[in-house]
N, C-alpha and C positions, 0 to 999 in steps of 0.2 A: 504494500500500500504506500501512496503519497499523500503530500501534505493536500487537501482539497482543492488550494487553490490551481494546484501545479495538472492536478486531473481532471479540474476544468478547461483547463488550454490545450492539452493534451500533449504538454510539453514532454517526451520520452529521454530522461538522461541516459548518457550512451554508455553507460554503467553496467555494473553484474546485477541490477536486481530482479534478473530472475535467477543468478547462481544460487550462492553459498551464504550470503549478506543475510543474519538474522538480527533482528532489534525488538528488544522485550524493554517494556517499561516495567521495571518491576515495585520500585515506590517513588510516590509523592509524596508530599504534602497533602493533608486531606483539607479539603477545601479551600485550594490555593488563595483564589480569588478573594474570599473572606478576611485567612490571614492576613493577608498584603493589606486588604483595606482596613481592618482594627489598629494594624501598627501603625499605618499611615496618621487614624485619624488619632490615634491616642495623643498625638503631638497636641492636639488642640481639644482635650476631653477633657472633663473633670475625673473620668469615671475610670477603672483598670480596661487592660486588652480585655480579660477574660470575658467584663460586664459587654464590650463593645460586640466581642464573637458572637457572643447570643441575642444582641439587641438591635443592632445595625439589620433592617430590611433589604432585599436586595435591588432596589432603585438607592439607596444610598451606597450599598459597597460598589453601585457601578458609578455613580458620579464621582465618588472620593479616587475611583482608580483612574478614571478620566481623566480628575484634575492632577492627579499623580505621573500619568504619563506625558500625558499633551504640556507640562511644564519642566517636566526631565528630570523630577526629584525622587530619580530612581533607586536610589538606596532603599527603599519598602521593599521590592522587588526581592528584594535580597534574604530576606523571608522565608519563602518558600522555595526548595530542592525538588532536586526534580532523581530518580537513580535509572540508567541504560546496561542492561546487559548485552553487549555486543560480541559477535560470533560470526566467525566465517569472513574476517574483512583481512587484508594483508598489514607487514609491517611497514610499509609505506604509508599507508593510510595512517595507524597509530602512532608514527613520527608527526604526523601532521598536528593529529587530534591532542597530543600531549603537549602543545605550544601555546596552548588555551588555558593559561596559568591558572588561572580564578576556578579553578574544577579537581576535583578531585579522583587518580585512576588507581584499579589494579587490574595489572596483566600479567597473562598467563607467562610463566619464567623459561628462560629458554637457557637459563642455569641450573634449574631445580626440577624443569620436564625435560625426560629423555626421550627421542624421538626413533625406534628402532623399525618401524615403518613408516615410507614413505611420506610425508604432507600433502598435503592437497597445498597446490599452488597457487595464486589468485594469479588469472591471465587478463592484460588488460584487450578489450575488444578491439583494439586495432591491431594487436598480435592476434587474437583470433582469428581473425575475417581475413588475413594470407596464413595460408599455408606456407609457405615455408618461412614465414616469420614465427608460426607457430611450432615447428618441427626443431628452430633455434632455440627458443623460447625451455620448451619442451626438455632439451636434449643435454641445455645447458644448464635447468634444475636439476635435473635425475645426477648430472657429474656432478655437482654441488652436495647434495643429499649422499651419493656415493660415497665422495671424500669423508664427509663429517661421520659415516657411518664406520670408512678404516680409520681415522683418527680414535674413533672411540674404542675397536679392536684394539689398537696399539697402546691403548689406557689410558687417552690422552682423557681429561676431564670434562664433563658435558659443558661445562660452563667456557672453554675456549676451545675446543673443537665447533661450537654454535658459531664461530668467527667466519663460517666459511657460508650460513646458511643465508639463502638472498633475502630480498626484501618482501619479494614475493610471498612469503610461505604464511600461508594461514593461521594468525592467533586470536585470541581472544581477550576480552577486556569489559571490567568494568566500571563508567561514568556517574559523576554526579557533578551536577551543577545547579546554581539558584535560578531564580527565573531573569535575572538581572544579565547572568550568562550568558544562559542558553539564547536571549534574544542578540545578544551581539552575535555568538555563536552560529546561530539561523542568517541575521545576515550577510556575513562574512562566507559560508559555506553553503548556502542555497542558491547564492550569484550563480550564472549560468556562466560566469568565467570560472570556477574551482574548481579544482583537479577533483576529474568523475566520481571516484571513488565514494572518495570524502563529500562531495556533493550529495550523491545519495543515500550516502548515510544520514547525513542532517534532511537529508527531505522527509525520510522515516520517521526520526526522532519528532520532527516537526508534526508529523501526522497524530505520532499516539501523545503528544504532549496539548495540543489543538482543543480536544475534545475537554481536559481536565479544566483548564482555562480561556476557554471561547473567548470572550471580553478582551483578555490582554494577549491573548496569542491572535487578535483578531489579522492584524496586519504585518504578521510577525515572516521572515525571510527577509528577500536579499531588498538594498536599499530602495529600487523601481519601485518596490508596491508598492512606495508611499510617497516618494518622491520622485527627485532626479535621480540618475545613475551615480553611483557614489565613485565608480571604477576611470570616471574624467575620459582621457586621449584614449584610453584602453576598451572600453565598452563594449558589450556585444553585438550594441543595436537591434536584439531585439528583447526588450522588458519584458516583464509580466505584467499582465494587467492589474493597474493599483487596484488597492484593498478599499473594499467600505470604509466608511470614516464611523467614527465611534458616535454613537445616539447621545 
């Protein structure tokens, strides 16, 4: 699945998602939307969060998140977490995703998991789609995976024998981020310029995060929904269609 708005347009990233790419939300915040707005408004309450959770109707948690967003005093945001169980994406991709300091990972060890059968590779679709880009691709995993398999005969240690394994090779990883995050996150990695992968990862993430938070994930990806193109001389030239504007 994608985020709604990307399956309206019918925009297809040139990505694996129909391979190996699995994305499980496994916790939030429960009642994201609420959170954010109690803490928001306690700034200016007589009353505790606690009283505000239970009392705040929801025409006021959505004006107080309005005026919260639409004036960029997004530290509330900051509130509610959001946790991704990610699977089946390459290490190239998790190079990317771990440069998103404000988050918190753990992945699978490629010191402490020993691999004595083969990995599943992630191939990107333009090595797919030639054949003998793919038979490269292919041939020069399998010697990769080879070596690291006689390094390990020879005793060498999982933990630097793994020096030889590409970037390709399928791990696993698990994300958390606030909602303060994950929106810069969305639009920095939903941009139709982001390396594929990583693109559609965040489209996922964006899909099952959408529904918990309607209201604040309303307009949520790459800069275009809502504005200009954020990417200047670089552009893709062609946006997404902007987002509703908040009631």
């Amino acid at each position: 699945m994608l985020a709604s708005f990307v399956v309206e347009t019918g925009f297809v990233p040139s990505g694996t998602w129909k391979g190996n790419m699995d994305v499980k939300l496994l916790y939030h915040t429960p009642d994201p939307e609420r959170a954010v707005a109690a803490a928001a408004r306690l700034c200016y309450a007589p009353v505790g969060a606690a009283e505000l959770v239970e009392s705040m109707s929801e025409e006021a948690v959505r004006k107080v998140l309005k005026t919260v967003i639409s004036s960029g005093h997004l530290s509330t945001l900051e509130h509610a977490s959001y946790t991704f169980a990610i699977d089946g994406v390459s290490r190239a991709l998790t190079h990317q995703l771990v440069r998103h300091r404000l988050a918190s990972f753990n992945q699978q060890s490629q010191r402490y998991v020993r691999y004595d059968a083969e990995p599943v590779m992630i191939e990107p679709p333009s090595v797919a789609a030639d054949a003998s880009a793919h038979e490269i691709f292919a041939a020069a995993s399998a010697a990769a995976f080879e070596a690291y398999g006689k390094l390990l005969e020879a005793g060498v240690p999982a933990e630097d024998a793994r020096y030889l394994l590409p970037n390709a090779m399928e791990t696993k990883i698990v994300v958390t981020m606030n909602i303060r995050e994950l929106l810069h996150f969305f639009e920095l990695r939903c941009c139709k310029r982001a390396q594929w992968e990583i693109r559609d990862l965040a489209l996922r993430m964006l899909e099952l995060a959408e529904s918990t938070a309607p209201y604040i994930f309303l307009d949520a990806g790459a800069a275009c929904r809502r504005g200009a193109c954020s990417e200047g001389k670089m552009t893709c030239g062609d946006p997404y269609p902007k987002a509703p504007k908040r009631d």
